[in-house]
N, C-alpha and C positions, 0 to 999 in steps of 0.2 A: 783744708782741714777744718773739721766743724769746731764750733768753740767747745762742746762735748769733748772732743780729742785732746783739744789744746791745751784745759786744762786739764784732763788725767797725763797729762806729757807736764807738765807744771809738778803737779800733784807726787809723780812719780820721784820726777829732778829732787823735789826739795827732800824726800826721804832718802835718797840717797846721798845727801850732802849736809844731814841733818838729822844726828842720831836720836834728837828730844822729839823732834816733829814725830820721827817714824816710829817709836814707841806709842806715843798721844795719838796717833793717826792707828795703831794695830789694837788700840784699846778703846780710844773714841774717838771713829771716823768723821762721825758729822762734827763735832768741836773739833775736831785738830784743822779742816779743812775750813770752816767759819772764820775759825779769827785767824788763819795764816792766810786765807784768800778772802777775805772780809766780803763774805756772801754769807745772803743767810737762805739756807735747805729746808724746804716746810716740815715740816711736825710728820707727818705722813711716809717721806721719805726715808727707807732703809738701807742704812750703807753697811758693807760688811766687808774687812779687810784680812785679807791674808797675805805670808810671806813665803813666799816660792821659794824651794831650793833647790841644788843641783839636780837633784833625783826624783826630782816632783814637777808634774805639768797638771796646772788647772785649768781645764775647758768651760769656757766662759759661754753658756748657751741663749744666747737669746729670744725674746717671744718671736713666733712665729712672723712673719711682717703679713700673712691673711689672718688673721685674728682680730677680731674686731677691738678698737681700742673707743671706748666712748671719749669725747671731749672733757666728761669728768677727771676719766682716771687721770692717774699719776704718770708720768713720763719724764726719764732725766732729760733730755735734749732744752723742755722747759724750763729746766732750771738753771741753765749755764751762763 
C-alpha cells in the first residue's frame, strides 16, 4: 500500500471516530489534515472534501497516467 493510500485509510478512520475532526476536515481539508497528521501540504495543493451518503456515489477520476506531467507540477504521491 503506497503511503498515498495509508494515509487517506488514516484520514478516513479518524473522521469516522471523530466528529470535530470530520467537521474541520468537510470545511478545511488542508488544516484539519496538517495539525491532526502534522504534515504540512504546499500552498498550491487543492483538497476538496465531501461526504457520501447512502444514495450517493462519487466517481473519483483521475489524470490520464499518458498525460504528460512535467517534474514542476503538482502531484499528491509527493506529498505523503
Amino acid at each position: 500500500m503506497s503511503a498515498e493510500a495509508i494515509l487517506r485509510k488514516q484520514i478516513i478512520e479518524k473522521a469516522w471516530e471523530d466528529p470535530s475532526f470530520k467537521q474541520e476536515l468537510l470545511s478545511n481539508p488542508k488544516a484539519a489534515i496538517q495539525e491532526a497528521f502534522n504534515v504540512t501540504l504546499p500552498d498550491q495543493l487543492d483538497i476538496k472534501t465531501v461526504e457520501e451518503k447512502n444514495n450517493q456515489l462519487y466517481l473519483i477520476i483521475p489524470q490520464a497516467p499518458t498525460e504528460v506531467i512535467k517534474k514542476s507540477d503538482v502531484t499528491l504521491l509527493s506529498y505523503w
